[in-house]
C-alpha positions as CSV (number, residue, x, y, z in Angstrom):
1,X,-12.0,-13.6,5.5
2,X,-9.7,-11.4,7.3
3,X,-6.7,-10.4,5.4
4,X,-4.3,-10.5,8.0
5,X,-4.8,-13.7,9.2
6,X,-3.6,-14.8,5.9
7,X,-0.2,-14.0,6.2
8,X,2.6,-16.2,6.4
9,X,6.2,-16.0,6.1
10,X,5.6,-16.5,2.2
11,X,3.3,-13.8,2.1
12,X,5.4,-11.5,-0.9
13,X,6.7,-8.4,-0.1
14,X,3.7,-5.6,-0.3
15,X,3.0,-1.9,-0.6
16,X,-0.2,-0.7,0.9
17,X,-1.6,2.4,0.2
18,X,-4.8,3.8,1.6
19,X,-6.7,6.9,2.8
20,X,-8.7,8.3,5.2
21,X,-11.7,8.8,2.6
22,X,-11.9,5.3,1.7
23,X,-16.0,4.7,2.7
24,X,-15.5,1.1,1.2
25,X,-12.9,0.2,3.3
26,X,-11.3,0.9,6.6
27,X,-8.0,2.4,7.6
28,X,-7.8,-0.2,10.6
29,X,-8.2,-2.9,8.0
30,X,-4.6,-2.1,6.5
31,X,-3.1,-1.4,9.7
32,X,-3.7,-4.3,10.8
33,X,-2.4,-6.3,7.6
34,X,0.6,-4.1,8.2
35,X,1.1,-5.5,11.7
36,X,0.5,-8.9,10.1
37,X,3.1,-8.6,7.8
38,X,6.0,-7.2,10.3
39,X,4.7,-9.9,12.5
40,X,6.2,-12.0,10.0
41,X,9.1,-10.3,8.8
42,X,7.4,-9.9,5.1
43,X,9.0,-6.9,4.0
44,X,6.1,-3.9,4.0
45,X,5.2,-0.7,3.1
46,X,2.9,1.5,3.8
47,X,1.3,4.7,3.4
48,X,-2.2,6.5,5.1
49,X,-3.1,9.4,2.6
50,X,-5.7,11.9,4.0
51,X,-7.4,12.7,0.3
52,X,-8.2,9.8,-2.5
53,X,-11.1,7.8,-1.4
54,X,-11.4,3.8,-2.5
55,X,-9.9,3.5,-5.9
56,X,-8.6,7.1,-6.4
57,X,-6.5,5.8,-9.3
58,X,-4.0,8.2,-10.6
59,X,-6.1,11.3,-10.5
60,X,-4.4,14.4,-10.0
61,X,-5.3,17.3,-7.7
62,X,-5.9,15.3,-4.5
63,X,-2.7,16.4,-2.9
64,X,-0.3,14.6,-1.6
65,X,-2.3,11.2,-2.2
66,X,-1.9,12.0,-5.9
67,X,1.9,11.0,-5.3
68,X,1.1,7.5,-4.5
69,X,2.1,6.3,-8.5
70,X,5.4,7.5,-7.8
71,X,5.6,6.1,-4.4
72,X,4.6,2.6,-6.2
73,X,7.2,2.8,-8.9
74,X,10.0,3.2,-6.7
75,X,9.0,1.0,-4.3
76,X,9.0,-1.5,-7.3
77,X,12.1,-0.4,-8.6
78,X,13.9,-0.9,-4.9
79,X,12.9,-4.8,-5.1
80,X,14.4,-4.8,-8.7
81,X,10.5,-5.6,-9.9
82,X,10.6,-2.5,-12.3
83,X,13.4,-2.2,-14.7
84,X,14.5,1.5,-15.3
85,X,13.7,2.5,-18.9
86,X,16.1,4.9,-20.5
């Protein structure tokens, strides 16, 4: 089952983040969900990290792909799907 023949116009709005380490699964395979997605007009985000591997998970020290968490949160927040906590 390829993922990007999935999409739809209902597809929710998504945030993919991958790297160029991942040996499970390839880069292309999210570029191409990207392409899916704009196809569509699903609103989409996304970001190639060099560093992280498949399922880096919030480990720090892997440069700039340890930022991803962050990235995540606000992208959440900008959809109003995160409340700010004060």
């Amino acid at each position: 089952m390829s993922l990007e023949k999935q999409v739809t116009a209902n597809t929710p709005p998504t945030l993919l983040i991958h790297t160029q380490a991942d040996t499970a699964v390839p880069v292309d395979n999210s570029i191409l969900f990207y392409q899916a997605l704009t196809r569509a007009h699903v609103p989409a985000e996304m970001y190639l990290l060099e560093h992280g591997g498949h399922g880096m998970g919030m480990r720090e020290g892997l440069g700039t792909s340890s930022l991803w968490p962050r990235r995540a949160e606000e992208w959440l927040r900008d959809r109003g799907l995160l409340k700010v906590s004060l």
